[in-house]
C-alpha positions as CSV (number, residue, x, y, z in Angstrom):
1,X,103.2,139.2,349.3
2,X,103.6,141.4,352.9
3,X,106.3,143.0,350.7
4,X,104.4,144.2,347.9
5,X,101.3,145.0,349.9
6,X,103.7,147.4,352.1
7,X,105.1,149.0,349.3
8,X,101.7,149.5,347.5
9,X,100.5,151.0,350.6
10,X,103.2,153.0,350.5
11,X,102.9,154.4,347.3
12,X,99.6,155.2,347.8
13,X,100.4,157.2,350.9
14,X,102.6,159.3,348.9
15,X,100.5,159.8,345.8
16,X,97.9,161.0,348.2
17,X,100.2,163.3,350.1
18,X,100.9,164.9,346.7
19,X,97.2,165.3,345.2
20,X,96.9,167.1,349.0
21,X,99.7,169.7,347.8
22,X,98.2,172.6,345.7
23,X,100.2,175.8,344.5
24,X,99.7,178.6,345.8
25,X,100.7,182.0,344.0
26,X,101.5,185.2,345.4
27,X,101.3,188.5,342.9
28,X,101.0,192.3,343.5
29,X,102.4,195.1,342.1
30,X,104.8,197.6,344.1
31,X,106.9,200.0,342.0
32,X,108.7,201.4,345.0
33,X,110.2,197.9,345.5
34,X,111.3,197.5,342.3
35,X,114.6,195.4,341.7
36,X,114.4,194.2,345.5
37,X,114.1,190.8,346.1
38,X,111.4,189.0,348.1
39,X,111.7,185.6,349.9
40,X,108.6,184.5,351.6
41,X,109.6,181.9,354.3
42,X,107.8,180.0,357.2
43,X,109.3,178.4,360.6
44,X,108.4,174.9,360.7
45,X,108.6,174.4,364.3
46,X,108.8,176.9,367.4
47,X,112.2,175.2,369.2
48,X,114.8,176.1,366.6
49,X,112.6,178.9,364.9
50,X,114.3,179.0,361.7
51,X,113.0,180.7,358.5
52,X,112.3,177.8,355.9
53,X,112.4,179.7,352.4
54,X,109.5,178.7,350.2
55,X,109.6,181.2,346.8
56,X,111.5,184.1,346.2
57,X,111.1,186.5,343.2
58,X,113.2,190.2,342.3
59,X,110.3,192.8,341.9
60,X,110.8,194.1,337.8
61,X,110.8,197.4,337.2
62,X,107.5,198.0,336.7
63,X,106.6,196.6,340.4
64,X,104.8,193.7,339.5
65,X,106.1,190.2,340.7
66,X,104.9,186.8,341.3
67,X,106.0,183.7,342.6
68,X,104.3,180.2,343.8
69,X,105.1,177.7,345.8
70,X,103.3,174.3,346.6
71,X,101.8,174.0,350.3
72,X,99.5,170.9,351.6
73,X,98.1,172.8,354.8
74,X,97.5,176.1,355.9
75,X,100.7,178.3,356.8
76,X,101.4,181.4,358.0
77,X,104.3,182.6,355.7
78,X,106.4,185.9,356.2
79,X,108.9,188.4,353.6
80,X,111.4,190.8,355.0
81,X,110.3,194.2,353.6
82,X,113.3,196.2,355.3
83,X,111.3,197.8,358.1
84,X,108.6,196.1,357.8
85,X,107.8,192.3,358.2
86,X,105.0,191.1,355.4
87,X,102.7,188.4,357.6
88,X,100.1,186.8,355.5
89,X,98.3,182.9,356.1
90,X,98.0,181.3,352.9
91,X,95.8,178.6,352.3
92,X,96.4,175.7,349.2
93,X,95.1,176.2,345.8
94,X,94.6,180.1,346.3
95,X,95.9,183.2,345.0
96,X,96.4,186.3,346.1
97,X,97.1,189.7,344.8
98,X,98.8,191.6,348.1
99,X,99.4,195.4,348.8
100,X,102.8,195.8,350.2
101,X,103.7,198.7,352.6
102,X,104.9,202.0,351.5
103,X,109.2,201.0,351.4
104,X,110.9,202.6,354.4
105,X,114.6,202.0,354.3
106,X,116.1,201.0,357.6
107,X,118.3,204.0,359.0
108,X,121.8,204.0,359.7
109,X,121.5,202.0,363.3
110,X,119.0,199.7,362.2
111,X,121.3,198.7,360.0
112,X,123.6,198.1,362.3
113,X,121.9,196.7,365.3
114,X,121.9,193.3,366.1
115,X,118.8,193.8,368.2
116,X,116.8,195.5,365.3
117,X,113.4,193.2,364.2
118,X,111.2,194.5,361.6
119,X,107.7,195.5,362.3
120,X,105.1,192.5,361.7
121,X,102.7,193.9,358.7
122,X,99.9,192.4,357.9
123,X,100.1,192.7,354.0
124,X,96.7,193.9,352.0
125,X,94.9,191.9,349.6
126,X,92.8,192.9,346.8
127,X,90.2,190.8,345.0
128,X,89.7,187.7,348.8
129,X,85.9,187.5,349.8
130,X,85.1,188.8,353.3
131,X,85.2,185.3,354.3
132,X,89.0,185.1,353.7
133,X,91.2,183.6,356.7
134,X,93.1,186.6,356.6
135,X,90.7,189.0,357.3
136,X,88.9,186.7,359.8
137,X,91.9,186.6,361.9
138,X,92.6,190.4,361.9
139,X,89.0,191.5,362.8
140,X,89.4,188.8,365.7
141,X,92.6,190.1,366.8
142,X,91.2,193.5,367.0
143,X,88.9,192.7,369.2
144,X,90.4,190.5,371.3
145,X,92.9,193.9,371.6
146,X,89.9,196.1,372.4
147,X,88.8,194.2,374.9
148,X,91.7,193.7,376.6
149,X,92.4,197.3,376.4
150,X,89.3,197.9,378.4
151,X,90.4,195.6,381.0
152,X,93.7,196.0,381.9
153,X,94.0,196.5,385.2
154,X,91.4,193.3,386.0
155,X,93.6,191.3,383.4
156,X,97.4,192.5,384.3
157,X,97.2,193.8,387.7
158,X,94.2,191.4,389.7
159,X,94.9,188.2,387.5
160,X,91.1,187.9,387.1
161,X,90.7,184.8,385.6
162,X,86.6,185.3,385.8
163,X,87.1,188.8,383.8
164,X,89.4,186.9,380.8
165,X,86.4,184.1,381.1
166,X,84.3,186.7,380.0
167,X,86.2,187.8,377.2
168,X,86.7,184.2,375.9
169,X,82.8,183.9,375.9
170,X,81.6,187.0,374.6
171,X,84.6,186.5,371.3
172,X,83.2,183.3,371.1
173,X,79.6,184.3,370.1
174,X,81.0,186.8,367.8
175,X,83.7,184.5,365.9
176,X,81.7,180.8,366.2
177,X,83.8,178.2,365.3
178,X,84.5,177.7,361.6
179,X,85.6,174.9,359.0
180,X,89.1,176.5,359.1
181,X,91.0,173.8,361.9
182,X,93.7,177.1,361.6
183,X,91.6,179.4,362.6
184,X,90.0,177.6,365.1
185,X,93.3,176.6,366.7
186,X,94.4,180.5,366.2
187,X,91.9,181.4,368.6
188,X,92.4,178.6,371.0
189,X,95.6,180.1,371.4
190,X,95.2,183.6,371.8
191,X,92.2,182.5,374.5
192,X,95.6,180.8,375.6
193,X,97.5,184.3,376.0
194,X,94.8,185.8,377.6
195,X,94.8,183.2,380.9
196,X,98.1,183.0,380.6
197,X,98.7,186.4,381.3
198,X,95.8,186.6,383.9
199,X,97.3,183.7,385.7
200,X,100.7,184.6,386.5
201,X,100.5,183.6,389.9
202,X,100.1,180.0,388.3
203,X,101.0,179.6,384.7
204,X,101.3,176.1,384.9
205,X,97.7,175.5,385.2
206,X,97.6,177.6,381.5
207,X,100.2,175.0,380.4
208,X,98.4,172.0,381.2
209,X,95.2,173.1,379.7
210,X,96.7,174.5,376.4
211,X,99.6,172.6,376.0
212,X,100.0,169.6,378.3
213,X,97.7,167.7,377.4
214,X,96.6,169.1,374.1
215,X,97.2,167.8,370.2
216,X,99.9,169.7,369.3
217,X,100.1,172.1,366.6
218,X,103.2,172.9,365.0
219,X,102.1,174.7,361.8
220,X,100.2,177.3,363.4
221,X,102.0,180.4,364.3
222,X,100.2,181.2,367.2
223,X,100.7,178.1,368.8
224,X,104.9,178.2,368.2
225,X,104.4,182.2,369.6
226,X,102.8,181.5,372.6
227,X,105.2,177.7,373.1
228,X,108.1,179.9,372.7
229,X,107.0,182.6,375.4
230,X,105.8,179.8,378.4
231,X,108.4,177.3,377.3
232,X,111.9,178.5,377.0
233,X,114.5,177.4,379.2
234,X,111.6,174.5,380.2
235,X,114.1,172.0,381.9
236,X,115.8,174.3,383.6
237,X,112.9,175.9,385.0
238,X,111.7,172.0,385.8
239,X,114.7,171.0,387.7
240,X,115.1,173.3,390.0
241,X,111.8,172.5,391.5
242,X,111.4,169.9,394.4
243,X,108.6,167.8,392.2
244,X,110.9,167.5,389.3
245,X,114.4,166.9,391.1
246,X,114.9,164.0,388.8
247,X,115.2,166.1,385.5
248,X,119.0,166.8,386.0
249,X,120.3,163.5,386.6
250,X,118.0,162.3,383.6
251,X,119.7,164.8,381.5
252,X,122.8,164.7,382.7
253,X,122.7,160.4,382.1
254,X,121.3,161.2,378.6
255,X,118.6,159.1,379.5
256,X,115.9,160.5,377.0
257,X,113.3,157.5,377.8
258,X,113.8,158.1,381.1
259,X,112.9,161.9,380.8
260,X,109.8,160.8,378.2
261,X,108.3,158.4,381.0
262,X,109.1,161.2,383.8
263,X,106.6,163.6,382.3
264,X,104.2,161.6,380.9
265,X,103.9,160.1,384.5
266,X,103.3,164.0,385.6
267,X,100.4,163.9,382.9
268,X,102.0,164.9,379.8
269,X,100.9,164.1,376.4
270,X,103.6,161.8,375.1
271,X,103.8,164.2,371.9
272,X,104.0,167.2,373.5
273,X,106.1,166.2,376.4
274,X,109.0,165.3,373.3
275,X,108.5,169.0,371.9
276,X,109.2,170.7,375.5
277,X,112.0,168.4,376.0
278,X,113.3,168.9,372.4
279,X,112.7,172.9,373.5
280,X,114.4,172.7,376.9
281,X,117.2,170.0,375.8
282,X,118.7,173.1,373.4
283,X,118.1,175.8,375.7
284,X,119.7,174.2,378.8
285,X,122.8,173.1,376.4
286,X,124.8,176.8,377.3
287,X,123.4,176.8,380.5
288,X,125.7,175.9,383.6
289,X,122.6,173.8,384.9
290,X,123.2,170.8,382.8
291,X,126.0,168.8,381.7
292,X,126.7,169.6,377.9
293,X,127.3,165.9,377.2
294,X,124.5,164.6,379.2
295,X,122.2,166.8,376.9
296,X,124.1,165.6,373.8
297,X,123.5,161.8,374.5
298,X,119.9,162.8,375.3
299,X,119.3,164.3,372.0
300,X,121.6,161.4,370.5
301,X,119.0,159.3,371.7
302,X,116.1,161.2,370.3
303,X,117.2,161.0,367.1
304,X,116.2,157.4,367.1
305,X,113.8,156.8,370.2
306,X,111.8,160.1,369.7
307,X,107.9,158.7,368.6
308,X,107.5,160.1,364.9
309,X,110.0,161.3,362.4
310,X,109.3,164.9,362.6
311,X,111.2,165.4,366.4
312,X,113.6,162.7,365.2
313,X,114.7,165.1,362.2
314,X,114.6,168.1,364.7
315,X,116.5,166.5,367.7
316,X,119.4,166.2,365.0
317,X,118.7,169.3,363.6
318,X,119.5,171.1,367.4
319,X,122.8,168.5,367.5
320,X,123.9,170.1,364.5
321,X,123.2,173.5,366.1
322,X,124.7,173.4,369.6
323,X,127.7,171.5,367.9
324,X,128.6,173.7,365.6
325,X,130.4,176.5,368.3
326,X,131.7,173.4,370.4
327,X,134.7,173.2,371.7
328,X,136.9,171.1,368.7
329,X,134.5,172.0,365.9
330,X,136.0,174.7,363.9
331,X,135.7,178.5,364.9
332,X,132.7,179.9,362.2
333,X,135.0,182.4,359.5
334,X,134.4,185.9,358.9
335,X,135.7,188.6,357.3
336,X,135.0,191.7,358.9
337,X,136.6,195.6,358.1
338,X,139.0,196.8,361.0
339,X,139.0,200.3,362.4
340,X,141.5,201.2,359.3
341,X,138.8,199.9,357.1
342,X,141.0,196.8,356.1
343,X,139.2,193.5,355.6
344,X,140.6,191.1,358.3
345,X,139.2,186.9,358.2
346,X,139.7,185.1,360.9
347,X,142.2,182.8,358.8
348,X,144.8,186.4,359.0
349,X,145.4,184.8,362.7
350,X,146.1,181.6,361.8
351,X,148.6,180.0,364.0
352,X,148.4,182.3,366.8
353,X,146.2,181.8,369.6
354,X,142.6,183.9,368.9
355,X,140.6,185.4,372.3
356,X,137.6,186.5,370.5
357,X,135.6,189.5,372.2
358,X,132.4,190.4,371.4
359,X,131.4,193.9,372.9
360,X,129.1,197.2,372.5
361,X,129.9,200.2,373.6
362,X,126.5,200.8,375.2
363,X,127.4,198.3,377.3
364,X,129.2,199.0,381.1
365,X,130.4,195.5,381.4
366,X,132.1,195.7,377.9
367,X,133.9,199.1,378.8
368,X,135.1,197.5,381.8
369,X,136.2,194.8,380.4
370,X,138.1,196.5,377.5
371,X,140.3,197.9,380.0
372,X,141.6,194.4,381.0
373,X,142.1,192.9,377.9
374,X,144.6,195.6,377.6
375,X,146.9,193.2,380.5
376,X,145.8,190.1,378.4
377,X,147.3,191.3,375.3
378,X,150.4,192.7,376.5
379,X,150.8,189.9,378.9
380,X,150.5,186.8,376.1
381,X,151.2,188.8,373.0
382,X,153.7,186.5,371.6
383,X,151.1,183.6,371.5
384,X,147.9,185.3,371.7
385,X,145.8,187.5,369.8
386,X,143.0,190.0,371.7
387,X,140.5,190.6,368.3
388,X,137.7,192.5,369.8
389,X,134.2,192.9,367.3
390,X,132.1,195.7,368.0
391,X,128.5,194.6,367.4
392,X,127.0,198.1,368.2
393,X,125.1,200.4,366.6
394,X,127.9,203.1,366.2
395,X,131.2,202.1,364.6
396,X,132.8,205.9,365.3
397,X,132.5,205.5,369.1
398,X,134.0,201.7,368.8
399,X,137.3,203.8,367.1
400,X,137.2,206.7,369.1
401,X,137.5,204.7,372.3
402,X,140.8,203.0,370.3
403,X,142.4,205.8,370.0
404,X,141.2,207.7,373.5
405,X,142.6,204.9,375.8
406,X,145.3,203.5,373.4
407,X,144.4,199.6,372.3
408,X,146.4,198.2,370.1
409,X,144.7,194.8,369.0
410,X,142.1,194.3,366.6
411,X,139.1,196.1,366.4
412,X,136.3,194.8,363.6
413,X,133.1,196.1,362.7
414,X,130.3,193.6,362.5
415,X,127.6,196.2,363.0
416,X,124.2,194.6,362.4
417,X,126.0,191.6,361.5
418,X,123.3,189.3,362.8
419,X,124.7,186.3,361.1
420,X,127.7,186.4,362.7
421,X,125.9,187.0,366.1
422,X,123.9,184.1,365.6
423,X,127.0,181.9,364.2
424,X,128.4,182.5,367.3
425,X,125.5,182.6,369.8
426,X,125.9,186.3,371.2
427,X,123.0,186.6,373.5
428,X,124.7,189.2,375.3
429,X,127.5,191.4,375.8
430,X,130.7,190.9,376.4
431,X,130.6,187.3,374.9
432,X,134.3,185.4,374.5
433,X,135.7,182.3,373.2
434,X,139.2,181.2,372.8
435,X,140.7,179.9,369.4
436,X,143.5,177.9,368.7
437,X,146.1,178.2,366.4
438,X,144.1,175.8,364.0
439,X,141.3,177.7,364.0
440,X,139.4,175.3,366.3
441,X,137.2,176.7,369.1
442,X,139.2,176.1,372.6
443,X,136.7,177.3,374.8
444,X,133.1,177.9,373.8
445,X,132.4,180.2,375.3
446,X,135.6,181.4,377.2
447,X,135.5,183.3,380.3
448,X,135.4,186.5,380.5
449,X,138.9,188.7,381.2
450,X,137.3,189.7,384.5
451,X,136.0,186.0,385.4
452,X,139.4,183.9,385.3
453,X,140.6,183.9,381.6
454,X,144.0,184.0,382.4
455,X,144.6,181.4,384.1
456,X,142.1,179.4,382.1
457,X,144.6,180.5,379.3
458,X,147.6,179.1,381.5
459,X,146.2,175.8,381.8
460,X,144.4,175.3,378.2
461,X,148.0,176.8,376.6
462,X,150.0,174.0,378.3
463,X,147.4,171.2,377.6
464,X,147.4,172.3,374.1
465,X,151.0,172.8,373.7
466,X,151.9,169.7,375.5
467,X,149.5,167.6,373.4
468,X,151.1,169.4,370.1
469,X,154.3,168.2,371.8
470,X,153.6,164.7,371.7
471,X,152.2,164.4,368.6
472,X,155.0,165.8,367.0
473,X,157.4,163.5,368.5
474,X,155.4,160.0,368.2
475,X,157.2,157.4,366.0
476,X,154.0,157.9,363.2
477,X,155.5,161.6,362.9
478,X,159.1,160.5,363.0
């Protein structure tokens, strides 16, 4: 009987998650688009960030498109317009006819630059009443921007808390509260922004009030904007203050309980305390501050301690991410054109050792640095590979410097190539790792050629070969 009753329950949970969902369609019409395809997306939380796909459509030659997609809450939803990024907060059950931009084609080094983000655009609708969400949120925005404008120097340069106190009240009179729970929550959070950047000298009186000790809101785009910007590298930032000593050892133990109980005992919502340590686990994971293993144990114990199924998906969703340029996991494959403008994979290298450069040449370090690889390469050329990928903005100069100071290793293009820069986690420049001859990642990430690679080489080299060695000779080879 508890049986059936569970399962009826349940079954009437999901039926009424379901009747909640309502399509949403998007339409317009936008000739200079036409035969482009558009992919409106959303991030679902603000730790990994990733864009979610939702509908996609290819613009027919007479402009027009449509496409829908079924939604249960309010989202703010985006579409990568070249130049331009399309923002627009969608609602269930509505339409809505947009305006896209005028098309501008990204130039040469946008193209090719790893740093280049399009520029957020809010995208125009025709035929939404006054009252829409969209147009709420703009007209609050702008003057929320006014009047920050016209206190700058009390907001910035005093941190005048009683001067962004001000601001909050007079917006509020103007924008009340209204039935919308996203727009409401919108404005909490850029009331957020505002003391946050008044209160520099203190920020962590802005968490506490905001975030701390708050619901917390992962579908509003706001909130994940403004989590990102307070919270990143969160642990980190933690443990090296005398009051929160004990975060290292936690982490390093992979005690995730014992991390949970540590900051709810410092007044953290149990909720929100999992999101910043969900947010500082993967940050801290490539940090020298932490033990990688103690922070995958930690998030291995998320994954089934962590209070509600949403972080539990997510801490296994960051595993999967820090793992995946681990040292053992498999190197990620490319296939990139060489300064001859030959395509060259990473498999071409199979068998040989791989010590994987990534460099610009706006970069000092990275000039310095090529000029060492040049001893690394002659030095372990009969086992090892230099392949050097130039992630500038200017392929030419890459070549020219080739040919001007005589390398003779690989040089690949992977201009703009930001799937590779995020495959392999290039924050900066010059980034290494070693690969073996099986195409598994040695050292992730190496050290670079002026920081100790070689003998870091010496030592992984005879481990490796040594291990090889072995293998080859036990009795289940023989």
């Amino acid at each position: 009987m508890i049986k059936r009753l569970f399962f009826i329950v349940l079954a009437g949970l999901s039926l009424a998650l379901q009747a909640n969902a309502s399509e949403v369609n998007i339409n317009g019409v936008a000739p200079d688009y036409a035969g482009k395809k558009v992919t409106f997306y959303y991030h679902p939380d603000p730790v990994l960030y990733q864009d979610v796909p939702l509908a996609s459509t290819t613009i027919k030659e007479d402009g027009s498109f449509s496409l829908s997609f079924s939604l249960s809450r309010t989202k703010q939803v985006y579409c990568n317009l070249d130049k331009y990024q399309g923002v627009l907060v969608v609602e269930p059950g509505q339409e809505y006819q947009v305006i896209l931009p005028k098309y501008v084609p990204l130039t040469d080094s946008q193209k090719k630059s790893p740093y280049f983000k399009p520029i957020p655009y809010w995208l125009g609708l025709k035929n939404r009443p006054k009252t829409d969400i969209n147009f709420r949120i703009r007209e609050f925005v702008e003057e929320l921007t006014h009047e920050i404008n016209q206190n700058v120097n009390d907001i910035y340069h005093d941190g005048s808390q009683r001067v962004a106190g001000e601001i909050i009240t007079k917006l509020e009179k103007a924008f009340p509260d209204t039935k919308s729970s996203y727009f409401n929550v919108t404005k909490e959070y850029y009331y957020a922004g505002l003391e946050y950047d008044a209160s520099q000298r203190n920020p962590d009186a802005v968490a506490m009030k905001y975030f701390a000790t708050r619901p917390v809101e992962l579908g509003n785009a706001k909130y994940q904007e403004l989590f990102r910007t307070m919270f990143t590298n969160f642990l980190k930032k933690k443990a090296q203050s005398v009051d929160f000593e004990k975060v290292t050892p936690l982490v390093d133990s992979g005690n995730w309980k014992g991390l949970l109980d540590f900051f709810t005992g410092k007044g953290y919502d149990t909720s929100f305390a999992e999101l910043a340590i969900l947010k500082g686990l993967n940050d801290g994971f490539y940090s020298s501050f932490f033990e990688k293993e103690g922070v995958l144990r930690t998030l291995k114990h998320a994954e089934t301690e962590a209070t509600n199924a949403e972080y539990r998906n997510l801490a296994k969703d960051i595993t999967k991410h820090l793992t995946e340029t681990m040292t053992g996991s498999e190197a990620p494959s490319f296939s990139l054109k060489n300064n001859t403008g030959k395509e060259t994979a990473l498999s071409s290298f199979h068998g040989r050792y791989v010590y994987l450069n990534f460099f610009s040449t706006d970069n000092n370090e990275s000039l310095q640095d090529l000029k060492l690889l040049k001893n690394v390469q002659q030095r372990f050329h009969q086992v090892l590979t230099v392949v050097s990928v130039s992630m500038g903005d200017n392929f030419d100069t890459a070549k020219q410097l080739w040919e001007k100071n005589g390398y003779t290793w690989p040089l690949l293009d992977a201009s703009g190539n930001q799937k590779l820069a995020d495959a392999y986690r290039v924050k900066d420049f010059p980034t290494y790792y070693l690969i073996g001859p099986d195409e598994k990642l040695l050292l992730s990430p190496a050290p670079a050629v002026s920081r100790g690679f070689q003998a870091a080489f010496v030592r992984v080299f005879r481990s490796t070969e040594n291990q090889r060695k072995r293998a080859a000779s036990s009795p289940s080879n023989k």
